[in-house]
ModelCIF file with pLDDT and N, C-alpha, C, O atoms, coordinates in Angstrom:
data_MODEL
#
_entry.id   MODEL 
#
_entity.id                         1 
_entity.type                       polymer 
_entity.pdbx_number_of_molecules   1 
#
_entity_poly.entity_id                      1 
_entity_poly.type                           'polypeptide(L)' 
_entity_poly.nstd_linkage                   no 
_entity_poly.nstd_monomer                   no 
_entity_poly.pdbx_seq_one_letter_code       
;(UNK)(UNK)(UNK)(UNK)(UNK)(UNK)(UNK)(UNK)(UNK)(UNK)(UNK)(UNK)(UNK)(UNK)(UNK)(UNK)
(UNK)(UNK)(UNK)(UNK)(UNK)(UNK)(UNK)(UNK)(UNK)(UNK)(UNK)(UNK)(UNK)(UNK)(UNK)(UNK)
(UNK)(UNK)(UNK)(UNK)(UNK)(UNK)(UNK)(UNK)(UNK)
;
_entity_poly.pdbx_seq_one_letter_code_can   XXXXXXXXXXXXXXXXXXXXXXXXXXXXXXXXXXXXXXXXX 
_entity_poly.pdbx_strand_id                 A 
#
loop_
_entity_poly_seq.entity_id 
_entity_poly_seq.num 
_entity_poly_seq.mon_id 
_entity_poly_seq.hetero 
1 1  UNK n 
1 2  UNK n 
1 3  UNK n 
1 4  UNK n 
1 5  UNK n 
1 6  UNK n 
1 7  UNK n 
1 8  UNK n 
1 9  UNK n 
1 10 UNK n 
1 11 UNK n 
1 12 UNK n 
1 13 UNK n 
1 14 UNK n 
1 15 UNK n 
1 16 UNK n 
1 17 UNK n 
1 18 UNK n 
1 19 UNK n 
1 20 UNK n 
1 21 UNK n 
1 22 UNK n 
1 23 UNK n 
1 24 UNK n 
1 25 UNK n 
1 26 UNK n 
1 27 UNK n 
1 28 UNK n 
1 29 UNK n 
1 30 UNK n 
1 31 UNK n 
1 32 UNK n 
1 33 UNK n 
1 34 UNK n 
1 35 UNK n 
1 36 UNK n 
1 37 UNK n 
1 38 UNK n 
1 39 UNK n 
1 40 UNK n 
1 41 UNK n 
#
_struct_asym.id          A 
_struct_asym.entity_id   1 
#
loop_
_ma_qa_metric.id 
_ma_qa_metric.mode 
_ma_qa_metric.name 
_ma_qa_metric.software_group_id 
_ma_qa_metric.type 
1 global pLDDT . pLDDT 
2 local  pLDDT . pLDDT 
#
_ma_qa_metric_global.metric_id      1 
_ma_qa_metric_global.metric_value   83.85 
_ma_qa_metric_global.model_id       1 
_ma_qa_metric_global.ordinal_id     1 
#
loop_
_ma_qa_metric_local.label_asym_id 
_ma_qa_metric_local.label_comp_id 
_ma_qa_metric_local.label_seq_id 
_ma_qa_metric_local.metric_id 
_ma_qa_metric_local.metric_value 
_ma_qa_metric_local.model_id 
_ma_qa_metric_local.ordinal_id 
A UNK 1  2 95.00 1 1  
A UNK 2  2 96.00 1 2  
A UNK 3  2 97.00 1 3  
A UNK 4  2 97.00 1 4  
A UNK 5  2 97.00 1 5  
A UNK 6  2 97.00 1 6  
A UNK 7  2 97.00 1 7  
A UNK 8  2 98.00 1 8  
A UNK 9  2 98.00 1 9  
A UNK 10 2 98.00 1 10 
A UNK 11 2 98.00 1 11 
A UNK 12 2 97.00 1 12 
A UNK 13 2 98.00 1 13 
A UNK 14 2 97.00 1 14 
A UNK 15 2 96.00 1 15 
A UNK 16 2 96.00 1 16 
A UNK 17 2 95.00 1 17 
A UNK 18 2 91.00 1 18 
A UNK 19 2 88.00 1 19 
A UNK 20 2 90.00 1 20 
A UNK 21 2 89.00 1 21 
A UNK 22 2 82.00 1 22 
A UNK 23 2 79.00 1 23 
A UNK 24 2 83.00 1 24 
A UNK 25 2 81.00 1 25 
A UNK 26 2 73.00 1 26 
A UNK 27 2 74.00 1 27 
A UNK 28 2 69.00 1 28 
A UNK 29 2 72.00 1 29 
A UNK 30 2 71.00 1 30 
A UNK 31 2 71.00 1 31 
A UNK 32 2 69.00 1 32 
A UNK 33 2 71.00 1 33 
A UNK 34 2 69.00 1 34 
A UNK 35 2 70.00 1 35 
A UNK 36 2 72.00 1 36 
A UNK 37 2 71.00 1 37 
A UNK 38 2 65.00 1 38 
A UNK 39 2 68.00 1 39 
A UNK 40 2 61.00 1 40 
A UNK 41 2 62.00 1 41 
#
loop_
_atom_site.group_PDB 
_atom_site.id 
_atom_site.type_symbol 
_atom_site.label_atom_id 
_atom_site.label_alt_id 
_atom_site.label_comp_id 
_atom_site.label_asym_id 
_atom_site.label_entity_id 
_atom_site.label_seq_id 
_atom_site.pdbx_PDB_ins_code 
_atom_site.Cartn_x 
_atom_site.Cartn_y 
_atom_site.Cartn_z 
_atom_site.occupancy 
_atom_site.B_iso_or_equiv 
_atom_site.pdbx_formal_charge 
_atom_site.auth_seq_id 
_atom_site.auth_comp_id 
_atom_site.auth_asym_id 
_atom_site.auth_atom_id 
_atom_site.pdbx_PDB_model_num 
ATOM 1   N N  . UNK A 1 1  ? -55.684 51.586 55.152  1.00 95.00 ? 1  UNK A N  1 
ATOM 2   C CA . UNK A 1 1  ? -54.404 51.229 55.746  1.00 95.00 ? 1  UNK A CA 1 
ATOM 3   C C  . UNK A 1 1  ? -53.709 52.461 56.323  1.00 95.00 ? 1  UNK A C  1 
ATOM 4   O O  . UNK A 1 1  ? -53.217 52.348 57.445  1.00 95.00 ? 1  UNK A O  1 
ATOM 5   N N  . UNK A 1 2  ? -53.617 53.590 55.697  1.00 96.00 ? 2  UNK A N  1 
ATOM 6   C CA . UNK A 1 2  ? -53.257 54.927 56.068  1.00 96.00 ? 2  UNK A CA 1 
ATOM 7   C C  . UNK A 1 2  ? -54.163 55.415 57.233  1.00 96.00 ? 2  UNK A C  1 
ATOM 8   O O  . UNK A 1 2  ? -53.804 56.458 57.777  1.00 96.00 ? 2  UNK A O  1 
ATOM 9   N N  . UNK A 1 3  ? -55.052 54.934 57.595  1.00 97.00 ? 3  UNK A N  1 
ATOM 10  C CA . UNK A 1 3  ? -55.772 55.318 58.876  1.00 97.00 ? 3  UNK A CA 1 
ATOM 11  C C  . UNK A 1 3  ? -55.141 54.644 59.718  1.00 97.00 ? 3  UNK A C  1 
ATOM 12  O O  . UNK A 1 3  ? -54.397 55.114 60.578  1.00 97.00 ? 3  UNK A O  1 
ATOM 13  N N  . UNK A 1 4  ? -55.452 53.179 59.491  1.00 97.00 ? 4  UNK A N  1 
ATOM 14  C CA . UNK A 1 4  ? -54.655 52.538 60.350  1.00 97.00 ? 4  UNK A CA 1 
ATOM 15  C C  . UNK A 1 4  ? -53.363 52.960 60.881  1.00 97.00 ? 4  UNK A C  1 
ATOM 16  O O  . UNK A 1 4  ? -53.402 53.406 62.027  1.00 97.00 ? 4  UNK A O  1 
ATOM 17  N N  . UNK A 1 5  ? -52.166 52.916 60.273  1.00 97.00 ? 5  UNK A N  1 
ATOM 18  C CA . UNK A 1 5  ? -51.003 53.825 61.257  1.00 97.00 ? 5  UNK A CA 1 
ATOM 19  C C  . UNK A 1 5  ? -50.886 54.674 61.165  1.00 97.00 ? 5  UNK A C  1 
ATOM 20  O O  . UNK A 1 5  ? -49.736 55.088 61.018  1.00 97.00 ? 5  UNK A O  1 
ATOM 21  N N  . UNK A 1 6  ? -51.928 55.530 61.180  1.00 97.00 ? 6  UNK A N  1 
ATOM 22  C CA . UNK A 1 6  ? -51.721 57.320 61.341  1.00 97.00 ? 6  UNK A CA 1 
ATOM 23  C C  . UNK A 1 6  ? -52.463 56.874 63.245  1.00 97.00 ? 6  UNK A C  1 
ATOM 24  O O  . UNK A 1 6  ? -51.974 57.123 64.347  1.00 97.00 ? 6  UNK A O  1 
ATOM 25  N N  . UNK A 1 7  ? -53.631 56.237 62.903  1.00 97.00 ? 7  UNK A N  1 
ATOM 26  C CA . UNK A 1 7  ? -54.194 55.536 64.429  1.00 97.00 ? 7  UNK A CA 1 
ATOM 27  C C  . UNK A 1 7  ? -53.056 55.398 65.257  1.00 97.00 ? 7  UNK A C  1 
ATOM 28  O O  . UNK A 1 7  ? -52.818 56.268 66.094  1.00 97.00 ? 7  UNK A O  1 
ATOM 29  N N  . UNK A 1 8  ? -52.255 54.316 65.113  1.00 98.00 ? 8  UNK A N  1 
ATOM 30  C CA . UNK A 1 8  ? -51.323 53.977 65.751  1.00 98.00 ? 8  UNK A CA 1 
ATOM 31  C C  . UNK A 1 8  ? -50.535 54.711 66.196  1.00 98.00 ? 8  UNK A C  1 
ATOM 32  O O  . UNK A 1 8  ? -50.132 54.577 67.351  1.00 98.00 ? 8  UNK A O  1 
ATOM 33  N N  . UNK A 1 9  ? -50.020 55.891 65.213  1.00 98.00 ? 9  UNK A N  1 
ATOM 34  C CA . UNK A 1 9  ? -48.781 56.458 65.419  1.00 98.00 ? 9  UNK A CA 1 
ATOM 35  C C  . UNK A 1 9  ? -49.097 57.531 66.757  1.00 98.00 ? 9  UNK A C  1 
ATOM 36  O O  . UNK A 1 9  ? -48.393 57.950 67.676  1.00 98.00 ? 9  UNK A O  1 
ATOM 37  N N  . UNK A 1 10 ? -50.830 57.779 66.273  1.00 98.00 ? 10 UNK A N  1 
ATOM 38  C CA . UNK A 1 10 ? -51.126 59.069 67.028  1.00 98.00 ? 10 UNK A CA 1 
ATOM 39  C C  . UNK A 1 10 ? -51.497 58.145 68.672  1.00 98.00 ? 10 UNK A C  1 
ATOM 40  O O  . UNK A 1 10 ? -51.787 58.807 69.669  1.00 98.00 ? 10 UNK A O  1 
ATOM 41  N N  . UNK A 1 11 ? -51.447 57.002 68.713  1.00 98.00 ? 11 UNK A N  1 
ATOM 42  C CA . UNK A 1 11 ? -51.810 56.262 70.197  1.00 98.00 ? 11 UNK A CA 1 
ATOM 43  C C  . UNK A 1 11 ? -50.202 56.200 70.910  1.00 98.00 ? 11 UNK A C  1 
ATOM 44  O O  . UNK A 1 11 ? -49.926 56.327 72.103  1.00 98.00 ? 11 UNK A O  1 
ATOM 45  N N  . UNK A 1 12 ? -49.383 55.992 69.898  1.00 97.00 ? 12 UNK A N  1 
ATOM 46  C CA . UNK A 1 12 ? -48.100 56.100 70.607  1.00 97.00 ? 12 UNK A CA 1 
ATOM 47  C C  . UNK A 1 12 ? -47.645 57.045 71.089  1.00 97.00 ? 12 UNK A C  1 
ATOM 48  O O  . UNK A 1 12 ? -47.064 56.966 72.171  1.00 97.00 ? 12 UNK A O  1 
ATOM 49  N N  . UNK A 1 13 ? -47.804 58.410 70.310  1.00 98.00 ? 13 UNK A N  1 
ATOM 50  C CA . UNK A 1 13 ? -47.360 59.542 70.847  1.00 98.00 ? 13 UNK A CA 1 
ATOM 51  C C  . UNK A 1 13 ? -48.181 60.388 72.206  1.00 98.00 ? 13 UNK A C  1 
ATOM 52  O O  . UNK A 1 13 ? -47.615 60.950 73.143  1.00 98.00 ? 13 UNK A O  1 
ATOM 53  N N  . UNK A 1 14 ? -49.705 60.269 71.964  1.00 97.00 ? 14 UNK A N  1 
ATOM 54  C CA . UNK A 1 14 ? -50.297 59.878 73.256  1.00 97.00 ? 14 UNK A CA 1 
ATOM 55  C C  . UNK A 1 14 ? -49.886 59.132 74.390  1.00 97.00 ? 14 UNK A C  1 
ATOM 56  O O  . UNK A 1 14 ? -49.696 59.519 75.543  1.00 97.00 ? 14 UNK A O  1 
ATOM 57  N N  . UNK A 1 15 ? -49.798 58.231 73.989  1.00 96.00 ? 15 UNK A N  1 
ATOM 58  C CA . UNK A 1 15 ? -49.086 57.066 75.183  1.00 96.00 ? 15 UNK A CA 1 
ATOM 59  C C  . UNK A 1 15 ? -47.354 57.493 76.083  1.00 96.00 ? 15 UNK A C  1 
ATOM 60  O O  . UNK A 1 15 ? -46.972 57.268 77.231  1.00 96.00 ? 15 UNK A O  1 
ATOM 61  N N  . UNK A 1 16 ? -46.663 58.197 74.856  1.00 96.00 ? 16 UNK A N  1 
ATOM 62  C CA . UNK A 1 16 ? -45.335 58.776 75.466  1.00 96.00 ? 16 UNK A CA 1 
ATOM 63  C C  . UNK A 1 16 ? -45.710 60.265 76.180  1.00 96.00 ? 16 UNK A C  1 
ATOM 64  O O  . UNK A 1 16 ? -45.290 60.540 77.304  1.00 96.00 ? 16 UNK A O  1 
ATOM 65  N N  . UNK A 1 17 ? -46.414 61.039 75.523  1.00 95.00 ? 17 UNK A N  1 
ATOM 66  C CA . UNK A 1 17 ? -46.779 62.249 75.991  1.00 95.00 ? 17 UNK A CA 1 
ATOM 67  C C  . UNK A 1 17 ? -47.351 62.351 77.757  1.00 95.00 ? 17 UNK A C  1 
ATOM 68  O O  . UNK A 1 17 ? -46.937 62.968 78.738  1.00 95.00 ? 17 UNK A O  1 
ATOM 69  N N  . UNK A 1 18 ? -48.216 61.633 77.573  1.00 91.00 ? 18 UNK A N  1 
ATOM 70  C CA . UNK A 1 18 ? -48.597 61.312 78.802  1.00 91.00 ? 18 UNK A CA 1 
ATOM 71  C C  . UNK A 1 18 ? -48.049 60.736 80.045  1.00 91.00 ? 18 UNK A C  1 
ATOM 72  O O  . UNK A 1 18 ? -48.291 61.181 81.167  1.00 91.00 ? 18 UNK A O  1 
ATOM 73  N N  . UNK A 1 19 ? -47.091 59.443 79.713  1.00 88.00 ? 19 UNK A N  1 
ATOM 74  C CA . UNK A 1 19 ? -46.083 59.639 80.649  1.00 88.00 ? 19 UNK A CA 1 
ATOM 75  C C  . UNK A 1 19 ? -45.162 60.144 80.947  1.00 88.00 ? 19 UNK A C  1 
ATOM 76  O O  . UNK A 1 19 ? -44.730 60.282 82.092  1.00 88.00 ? 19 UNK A O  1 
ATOM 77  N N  . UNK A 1 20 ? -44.530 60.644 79.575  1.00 90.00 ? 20 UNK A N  1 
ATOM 78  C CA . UNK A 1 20 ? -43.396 62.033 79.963  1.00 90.00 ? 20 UNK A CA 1 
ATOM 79  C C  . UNK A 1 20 ? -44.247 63.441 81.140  1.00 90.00 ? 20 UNK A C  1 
ATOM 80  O O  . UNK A 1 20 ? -43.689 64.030 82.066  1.00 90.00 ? 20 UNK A O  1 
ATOM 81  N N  . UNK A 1 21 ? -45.326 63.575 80.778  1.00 89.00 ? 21 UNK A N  1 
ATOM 82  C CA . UNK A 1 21 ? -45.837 64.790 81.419  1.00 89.00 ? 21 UNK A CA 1 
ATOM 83  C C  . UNK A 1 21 ? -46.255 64.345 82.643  1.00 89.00 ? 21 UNK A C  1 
ATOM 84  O O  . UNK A 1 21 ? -45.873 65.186 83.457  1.00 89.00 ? 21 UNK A O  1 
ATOM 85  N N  . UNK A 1 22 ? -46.968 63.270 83.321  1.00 82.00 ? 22 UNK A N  1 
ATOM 86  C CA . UNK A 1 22 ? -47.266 62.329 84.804  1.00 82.00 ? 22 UNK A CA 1 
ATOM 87  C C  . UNK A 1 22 ? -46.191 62.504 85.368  1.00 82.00 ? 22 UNK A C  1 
ATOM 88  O O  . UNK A 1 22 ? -45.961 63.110 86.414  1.00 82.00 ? 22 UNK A O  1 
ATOM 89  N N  . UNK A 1 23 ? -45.478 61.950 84.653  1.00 79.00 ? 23 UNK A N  1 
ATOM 90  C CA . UNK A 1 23 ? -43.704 61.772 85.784  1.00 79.00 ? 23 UNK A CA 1 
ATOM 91  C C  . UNK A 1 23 ? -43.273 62.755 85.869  1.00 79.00 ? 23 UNK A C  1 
ATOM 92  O O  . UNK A 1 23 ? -42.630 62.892 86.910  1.00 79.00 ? 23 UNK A O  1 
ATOM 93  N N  . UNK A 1 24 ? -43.324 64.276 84.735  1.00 83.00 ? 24 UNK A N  1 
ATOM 94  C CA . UNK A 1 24 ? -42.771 65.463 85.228  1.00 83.00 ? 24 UNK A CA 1 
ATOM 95  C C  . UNK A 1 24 ? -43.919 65.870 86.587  1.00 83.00 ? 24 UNK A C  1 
ATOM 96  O O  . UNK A 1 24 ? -43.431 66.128 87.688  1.00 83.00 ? 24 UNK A O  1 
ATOM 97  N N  . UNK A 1 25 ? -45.177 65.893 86.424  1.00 81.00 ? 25 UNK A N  1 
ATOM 98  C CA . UNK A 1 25 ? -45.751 66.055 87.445  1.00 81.00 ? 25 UNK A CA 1 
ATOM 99  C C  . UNK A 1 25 ? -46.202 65.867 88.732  1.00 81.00 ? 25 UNK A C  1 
ATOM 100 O O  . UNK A 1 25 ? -46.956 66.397 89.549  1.00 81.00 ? 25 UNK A O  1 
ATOM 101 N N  . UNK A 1 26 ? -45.253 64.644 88.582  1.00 73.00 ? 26 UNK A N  1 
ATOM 102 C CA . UNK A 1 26 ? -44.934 63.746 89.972  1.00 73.00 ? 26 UNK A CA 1 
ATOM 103 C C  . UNK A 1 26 ? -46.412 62.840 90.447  1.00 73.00 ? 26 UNK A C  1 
ATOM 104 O O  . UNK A 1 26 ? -46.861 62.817 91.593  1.00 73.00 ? 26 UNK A O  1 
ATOM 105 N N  . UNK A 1 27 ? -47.162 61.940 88.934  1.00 74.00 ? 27 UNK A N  1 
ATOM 106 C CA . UNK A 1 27 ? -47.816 61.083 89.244  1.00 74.00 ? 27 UNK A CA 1 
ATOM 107 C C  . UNK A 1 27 ? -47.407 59.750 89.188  1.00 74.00 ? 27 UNK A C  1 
ATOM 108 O O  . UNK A 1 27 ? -48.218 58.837 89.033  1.00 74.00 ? 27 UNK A O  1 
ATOM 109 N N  . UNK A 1 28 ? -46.104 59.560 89.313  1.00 69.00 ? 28 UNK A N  1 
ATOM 110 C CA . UNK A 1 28 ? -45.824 57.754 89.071  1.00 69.00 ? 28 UNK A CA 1 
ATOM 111 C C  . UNK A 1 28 ? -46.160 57.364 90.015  1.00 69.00 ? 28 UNK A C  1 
ATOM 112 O O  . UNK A 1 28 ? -46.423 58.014 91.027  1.00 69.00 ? 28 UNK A O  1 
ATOM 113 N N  . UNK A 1 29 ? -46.211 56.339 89.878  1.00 72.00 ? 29 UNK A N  1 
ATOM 114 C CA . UNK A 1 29 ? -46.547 55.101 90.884  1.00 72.00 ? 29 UNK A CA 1 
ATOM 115 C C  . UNK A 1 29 ? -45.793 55.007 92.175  1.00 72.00 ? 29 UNK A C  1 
ATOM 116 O O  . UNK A 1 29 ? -46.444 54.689 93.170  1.00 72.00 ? 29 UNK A O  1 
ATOM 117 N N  . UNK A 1 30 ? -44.484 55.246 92.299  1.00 71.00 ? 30 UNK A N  1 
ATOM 118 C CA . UNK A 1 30 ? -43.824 54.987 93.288  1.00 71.00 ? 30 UNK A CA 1 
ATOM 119 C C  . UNK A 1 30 ? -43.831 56.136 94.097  1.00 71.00 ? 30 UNK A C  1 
ATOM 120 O O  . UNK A 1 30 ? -43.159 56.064 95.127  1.00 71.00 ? 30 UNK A O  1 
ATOM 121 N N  . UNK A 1 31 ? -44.475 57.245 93.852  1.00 71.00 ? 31 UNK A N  1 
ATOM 122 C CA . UNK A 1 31 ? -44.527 58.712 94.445  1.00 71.00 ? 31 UNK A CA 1 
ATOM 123 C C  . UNK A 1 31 ? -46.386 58.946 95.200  1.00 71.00 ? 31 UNK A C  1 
ATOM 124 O O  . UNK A 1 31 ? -46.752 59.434 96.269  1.00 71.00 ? 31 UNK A O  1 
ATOM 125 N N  . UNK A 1 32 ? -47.344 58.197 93.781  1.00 69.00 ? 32 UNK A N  1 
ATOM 126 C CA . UNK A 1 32 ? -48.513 57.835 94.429  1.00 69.00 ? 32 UNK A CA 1 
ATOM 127 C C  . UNK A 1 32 ? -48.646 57.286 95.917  1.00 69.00 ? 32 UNK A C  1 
ATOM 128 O O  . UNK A 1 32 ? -48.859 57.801 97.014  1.00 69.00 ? 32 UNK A O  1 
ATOM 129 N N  . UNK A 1 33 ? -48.374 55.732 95.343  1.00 71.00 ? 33 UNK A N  1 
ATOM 130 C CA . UNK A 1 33 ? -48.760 54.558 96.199  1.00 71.00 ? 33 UNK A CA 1 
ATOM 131 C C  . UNK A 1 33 ? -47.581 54.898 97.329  1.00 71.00 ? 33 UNK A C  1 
ATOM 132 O O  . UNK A 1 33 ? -47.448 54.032 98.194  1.00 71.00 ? 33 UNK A O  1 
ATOM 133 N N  . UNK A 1 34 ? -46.913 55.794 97.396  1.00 69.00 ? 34 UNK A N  1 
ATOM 134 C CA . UNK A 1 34 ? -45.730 55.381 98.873  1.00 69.00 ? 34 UNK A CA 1 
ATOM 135 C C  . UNK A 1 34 ? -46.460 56.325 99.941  1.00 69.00 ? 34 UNK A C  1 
ATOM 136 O O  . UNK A 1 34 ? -47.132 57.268 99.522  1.00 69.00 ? 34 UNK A O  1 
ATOM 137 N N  . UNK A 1 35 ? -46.368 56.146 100.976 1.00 70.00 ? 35 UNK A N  1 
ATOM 138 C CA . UNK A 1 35 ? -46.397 57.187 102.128 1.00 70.00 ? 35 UNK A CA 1 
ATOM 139 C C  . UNK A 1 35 ? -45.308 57.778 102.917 1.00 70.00 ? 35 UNK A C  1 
ATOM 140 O O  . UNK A 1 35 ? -44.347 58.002 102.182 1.00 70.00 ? 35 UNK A O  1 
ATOM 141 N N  . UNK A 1 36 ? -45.121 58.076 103.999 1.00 72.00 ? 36 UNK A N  1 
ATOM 142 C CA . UNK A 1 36 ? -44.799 58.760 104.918 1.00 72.00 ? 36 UNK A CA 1 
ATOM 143 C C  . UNK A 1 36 ? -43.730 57.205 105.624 1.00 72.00 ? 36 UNK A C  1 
ATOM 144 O O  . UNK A 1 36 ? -42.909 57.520 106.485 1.00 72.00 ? 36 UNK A O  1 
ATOM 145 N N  . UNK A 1 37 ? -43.782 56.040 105.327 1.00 71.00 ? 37 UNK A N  1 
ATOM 146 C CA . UNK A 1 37 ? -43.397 55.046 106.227 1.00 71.00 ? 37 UNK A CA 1 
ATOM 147 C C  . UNK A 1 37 ? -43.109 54.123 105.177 1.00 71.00 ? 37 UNK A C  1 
ATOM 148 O O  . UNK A 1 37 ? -43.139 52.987 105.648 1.00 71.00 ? 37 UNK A O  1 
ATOM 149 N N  . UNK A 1 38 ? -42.906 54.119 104.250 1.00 65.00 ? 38 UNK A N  1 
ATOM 150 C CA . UNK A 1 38 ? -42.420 53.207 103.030 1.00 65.00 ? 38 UNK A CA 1 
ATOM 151 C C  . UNK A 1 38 ? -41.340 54.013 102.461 1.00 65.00 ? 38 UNK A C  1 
ATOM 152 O O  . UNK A 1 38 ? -41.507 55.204 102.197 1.00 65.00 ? 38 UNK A O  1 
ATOM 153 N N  . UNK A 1 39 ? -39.922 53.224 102.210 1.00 68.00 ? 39 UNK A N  1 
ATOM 154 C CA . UNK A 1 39 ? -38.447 53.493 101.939 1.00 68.00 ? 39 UNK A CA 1 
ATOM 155 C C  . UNK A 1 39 ? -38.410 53.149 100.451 1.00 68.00 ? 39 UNK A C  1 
ATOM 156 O O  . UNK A 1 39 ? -38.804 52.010 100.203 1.00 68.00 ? 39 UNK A O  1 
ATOM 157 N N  . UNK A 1 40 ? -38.013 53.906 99.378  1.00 61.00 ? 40 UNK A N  1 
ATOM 158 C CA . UNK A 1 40 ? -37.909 53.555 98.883  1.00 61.00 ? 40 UNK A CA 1 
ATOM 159 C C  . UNK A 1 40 ? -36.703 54.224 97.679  1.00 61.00 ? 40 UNK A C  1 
ATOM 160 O O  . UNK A 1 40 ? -36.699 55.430 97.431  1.00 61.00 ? 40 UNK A O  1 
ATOM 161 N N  . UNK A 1 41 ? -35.988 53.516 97.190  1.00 62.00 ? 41 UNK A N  1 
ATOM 162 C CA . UNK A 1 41 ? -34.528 53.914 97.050  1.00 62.00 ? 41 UNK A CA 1 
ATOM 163 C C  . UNK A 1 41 ? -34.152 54.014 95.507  1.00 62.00 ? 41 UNK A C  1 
ATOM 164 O O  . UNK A 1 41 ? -33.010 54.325 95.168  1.00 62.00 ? 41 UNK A O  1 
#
């Protein structure tokens, strides 16, 4: 059971880490997928 949410805990903090650090690095989605001719506000 102690594996079990040590598992978990360590997938969550993975899971936040990673998008805190994407979005500082300017991989979201709305910065990806836009171009040069898409407005977006």
């Amino acid at each position: 059971m102690k594996a079990m949410l040590a598992g978990f805990a360590a997938m969550i903090l993975i899971g936040l880490g990673a998008w805190l650090a994407l979005g500082q690095m300017g991989f979201s989605v709305e910065e990806v997928s836009s171009g040069p001719n898409v407005r977006l506000e």
